[in-house]
C-alpha positions in Angstrom: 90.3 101.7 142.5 87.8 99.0 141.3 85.9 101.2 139.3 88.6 102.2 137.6 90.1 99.0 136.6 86.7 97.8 135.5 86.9 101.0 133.4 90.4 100.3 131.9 89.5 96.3 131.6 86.0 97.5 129.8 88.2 99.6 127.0 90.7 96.9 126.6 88.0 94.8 125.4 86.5 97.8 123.2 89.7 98.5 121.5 90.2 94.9 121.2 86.9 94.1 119.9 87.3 96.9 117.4 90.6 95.6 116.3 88.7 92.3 115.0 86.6 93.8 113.5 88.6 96.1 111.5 90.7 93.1 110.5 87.7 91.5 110.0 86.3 94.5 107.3 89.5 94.9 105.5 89.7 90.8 105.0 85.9 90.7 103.6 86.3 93.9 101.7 90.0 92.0 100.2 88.0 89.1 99.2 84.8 90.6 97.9 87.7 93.0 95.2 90.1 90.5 94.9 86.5 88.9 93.1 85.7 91.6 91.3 89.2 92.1 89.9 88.8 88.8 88.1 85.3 88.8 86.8 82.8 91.3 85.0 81.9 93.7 84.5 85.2 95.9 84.8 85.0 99.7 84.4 88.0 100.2 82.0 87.3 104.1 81.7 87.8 104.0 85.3 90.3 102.1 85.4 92.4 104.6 83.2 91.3 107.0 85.0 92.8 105.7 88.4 96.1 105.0 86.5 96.0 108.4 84.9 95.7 109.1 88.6 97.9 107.2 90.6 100.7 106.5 88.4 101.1 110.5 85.8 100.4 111.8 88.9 103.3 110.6 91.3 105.7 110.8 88.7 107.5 114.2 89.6 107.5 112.7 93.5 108.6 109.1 92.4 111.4 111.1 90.8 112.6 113.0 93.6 112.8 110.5 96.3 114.8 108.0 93.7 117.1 110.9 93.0 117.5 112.2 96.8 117.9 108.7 98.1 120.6 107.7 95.6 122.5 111.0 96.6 121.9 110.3 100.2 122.7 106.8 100.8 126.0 107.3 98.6 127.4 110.1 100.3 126.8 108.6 103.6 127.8 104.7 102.5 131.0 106.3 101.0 132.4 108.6 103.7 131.1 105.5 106.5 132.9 102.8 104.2 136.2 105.2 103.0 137.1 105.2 106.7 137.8 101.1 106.5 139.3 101.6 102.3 135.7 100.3 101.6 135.1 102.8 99.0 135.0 100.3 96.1 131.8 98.4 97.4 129.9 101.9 97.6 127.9 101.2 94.2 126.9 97.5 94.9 125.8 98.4 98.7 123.7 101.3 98.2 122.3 99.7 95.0 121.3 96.3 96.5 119.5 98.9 99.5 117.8 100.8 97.5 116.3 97.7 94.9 116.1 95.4 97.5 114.2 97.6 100.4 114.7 101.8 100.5 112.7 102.0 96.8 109.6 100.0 97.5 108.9 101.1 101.3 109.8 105.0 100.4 107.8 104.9 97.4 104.9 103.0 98.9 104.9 105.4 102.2 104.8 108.1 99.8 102.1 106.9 97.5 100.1 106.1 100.9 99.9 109.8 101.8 99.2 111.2 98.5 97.2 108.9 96.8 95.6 106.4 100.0 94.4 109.6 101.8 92.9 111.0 98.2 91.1 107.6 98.0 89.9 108.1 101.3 88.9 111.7 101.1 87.0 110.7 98.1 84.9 108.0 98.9 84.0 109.0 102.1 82.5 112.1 100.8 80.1 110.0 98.6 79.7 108.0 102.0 78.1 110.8 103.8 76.8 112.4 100.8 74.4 109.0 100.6 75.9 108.8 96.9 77.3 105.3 97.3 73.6 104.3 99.3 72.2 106.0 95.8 74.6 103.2 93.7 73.1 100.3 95.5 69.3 101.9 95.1 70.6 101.7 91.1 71.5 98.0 91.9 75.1 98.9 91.5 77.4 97.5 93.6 80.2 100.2 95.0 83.1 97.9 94.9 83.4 97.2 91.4 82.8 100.9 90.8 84.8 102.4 93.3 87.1 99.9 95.0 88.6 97.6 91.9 89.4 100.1 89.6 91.4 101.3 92.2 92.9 98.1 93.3 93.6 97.3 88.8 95.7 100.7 89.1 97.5 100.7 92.2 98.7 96.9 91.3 99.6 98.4 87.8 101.2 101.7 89.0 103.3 101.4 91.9 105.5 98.6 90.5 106.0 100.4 87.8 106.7 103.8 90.0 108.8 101.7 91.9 111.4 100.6 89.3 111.6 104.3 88.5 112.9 105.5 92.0 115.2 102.4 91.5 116.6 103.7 88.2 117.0 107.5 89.3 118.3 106.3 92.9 120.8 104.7 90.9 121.4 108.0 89.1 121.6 109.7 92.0 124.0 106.8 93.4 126.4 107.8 89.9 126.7 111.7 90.1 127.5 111.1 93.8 130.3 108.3 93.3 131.9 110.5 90.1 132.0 114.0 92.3 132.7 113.2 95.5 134.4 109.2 95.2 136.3 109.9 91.4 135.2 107.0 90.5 133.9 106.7 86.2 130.8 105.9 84.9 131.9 102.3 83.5 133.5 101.2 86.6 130.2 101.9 88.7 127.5 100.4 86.6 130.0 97.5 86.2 130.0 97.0 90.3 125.9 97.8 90.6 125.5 94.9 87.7 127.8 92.7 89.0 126.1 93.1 92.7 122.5 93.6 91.9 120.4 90.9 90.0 117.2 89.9 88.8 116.2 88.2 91.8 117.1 91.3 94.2 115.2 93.9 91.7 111.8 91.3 91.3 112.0 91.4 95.1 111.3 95.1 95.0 108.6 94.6 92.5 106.7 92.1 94.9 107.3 93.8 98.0 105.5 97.4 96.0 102.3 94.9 94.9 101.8 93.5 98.3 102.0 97.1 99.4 99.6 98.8 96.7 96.9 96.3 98.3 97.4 97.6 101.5 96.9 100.8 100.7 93.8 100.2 98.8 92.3 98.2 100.7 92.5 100.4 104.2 91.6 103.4 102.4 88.7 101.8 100.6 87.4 100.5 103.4 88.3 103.8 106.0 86.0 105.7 102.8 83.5 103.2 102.5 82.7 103.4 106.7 83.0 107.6 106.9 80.8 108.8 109.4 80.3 112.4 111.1 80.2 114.3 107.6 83.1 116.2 106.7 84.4 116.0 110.0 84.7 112.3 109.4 86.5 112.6 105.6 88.9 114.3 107.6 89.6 112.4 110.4 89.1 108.8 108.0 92.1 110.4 106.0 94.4 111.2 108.6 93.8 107.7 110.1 94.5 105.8 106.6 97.9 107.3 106.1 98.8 106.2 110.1 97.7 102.7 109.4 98.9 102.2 106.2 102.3 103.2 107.0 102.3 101.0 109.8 101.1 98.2 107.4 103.7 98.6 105.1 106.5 98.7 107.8 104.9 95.9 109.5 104.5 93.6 106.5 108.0 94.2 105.0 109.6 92.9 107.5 108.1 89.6 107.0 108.1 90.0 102.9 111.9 90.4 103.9 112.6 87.4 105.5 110.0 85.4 103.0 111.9 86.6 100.0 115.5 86.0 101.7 114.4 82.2 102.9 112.5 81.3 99.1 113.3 83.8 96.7 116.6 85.3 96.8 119.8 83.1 97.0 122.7 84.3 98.5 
C-alpha cells in the first residue's frame, strides 16, 4: 500500500511537472512569434502560401457548418419557442447565438482538426527528418520560417472564415424561418438587424483571433518537439487537436464573460 501511493504521488508530480512545462513551451514559443510577427525579415511568399492554405482551403467546410447550423438552431429555436407563441423572436435568438458564440467556436474547432493537426503533421516531420536542425546549421531561425507565417495567416483567415459561417448560418436561419415558420424575407432580416449589432458580430471576430493563436501556437510547438519518427507525427497530431479543442472551449468561456462585462452593452 505504501509503495503504491509513493507510485501514484511520484506521477502526480510527473504529470504535474510536465504540465509547467508545456505551459511553460507554448508561453516562450508565444513570445518568441508574437516577435517575429512584428519585425524582419517576414516571408511573404509564405505567408500567402499559409493563407492560400488555411483560408481557400476551408472554404467549402466554413460553408457547410454556417449553412447546417443556421438550419439547425432555427428549426429547433422555432418549434421550442412556437410552443410559448415565441415564434417572432426566432430570427434575433438564433442570430445573436450564432454571431455571438456557435460561429467562432464551431469554426475554430473545425479549423483545429483540419488545419492545427496539418501544421502538426508537417512540422514534425521536418523535426524528425533533422530538416529544421539543418535550418539552424544555415543560421535560420525555424520560427520565422515555419511558425509566423503561420500565426500572419491564421490571424488573417479565421476571422475572415468566421464572418462567413455567420452570413450563411444566417442563410440557413432564412430558408428555415420562410418554409417551415411562413415568415418573409423583409420581416426576418428586419428582426436579425434590429437584434444583432456591431458590438455582438466584433465579439465573434475577437473571440476567432484569440482562438487562431491557440491553434497555432500548440500545433507549432506539438511539431517543433516530435519525437519517435513517424510514430510521433502521429501521435503529436492526434494530441494537438485534443488540446486545442479544449483550449478553445476553455478560453471562450472567459472571452464570454470578458466581452459581456467591457465590450458588449446590454
Amino acid at each position: 500500500m505504501i509503495e503504491n501511493s509513493e507510485i501514484e504521488k511520484k506521477t502526480f508530480i510527473d504529470k504535474l511537472n510536465e504540465s509547467f512545462f508545456l505551459m511553460g513551451g507554448l508561453s516562450k514559443l508565444a513570445k518568441n512569434t508574437f516577435i517575429g510577427c512584428i519585425s524582419r525579415p517576414i516571408y511573404l511568399s509564405k505567408v500567402s502560401d499559409q493563407i492560400v492554405n488555411f483560408g481557400i482551403g476551408s472554404l467549402s467546410i466554413t460553408i457547410i457548418i454556417g449553412l447546417v447550423m443556421g438550419l439547425v438552431m432555427t428549426i429547433n429555436f422555432g418549434y421550442g419557442l412556437a410552443k410559448f407563441g415565441g415564434t417572432l423572436y426566432v430570427p434575433a435568438m438564433v442570430n445573436l447565438s450564432i454571431f455571438r458564440e456557435m460561429s467562432p467556436v464551431f469554426t475554430s474547432l473545425i479549423i483545429s482538426g483540419r488545419i492545427g493537426s496539418g501544421m502538426a503533421a508537417e512540422i514534425g516531420s521536418m523535426q524528425v527528418t533533422q530538416q529544421i536542425d539543418a535550418l539552424r546549421a544555415l543560421g535560420t531561425n525555424p520560427i520565422r520560417i515555419l511558425v509566423v507565417p503561420r500565426m500572419i495567416a491564421a490571424i488573417i483567415c479565421l476571422p475572415l472564415l468566421t464572418a462567413l459561417s455567420d452570413l450563411m448560418g444566417m442563410i440557413g436561419g432564412l430558408i428555415v424561418s420562410m418554409n417551415e415558420f411562413k415568415m418573409t424575407p423583409g420581416f426576418y432580416f428586419n428582426k436579425v438587424f434590429l437584434a444583432v449589432r456591431f458590438d455582438d458580430f466584433f465579439s465573434g471576430l475577437l473571440k476567432s483571433i484569440v482562438f487562431a493563436v491557440i491553434v497555432t501556437i500548440i500545433s507549432c510547438y506539438k511539431g517543433l518537439n516530435t519525437k519517435d519518427g513517424t510514430r510521433g507525427v502521429g501521435e503529436s497530431t492526434t494530441w494537438v487537436v485534443v488540446v486545442s479543442s479544449l483550449f478553445i472551449l476553455i478560453s471562450d468561456f472567459f472571452l464570454s464573460k470578458l466581452v459581456l462585462l467591457f465590450w458588449i452593452k446590454e
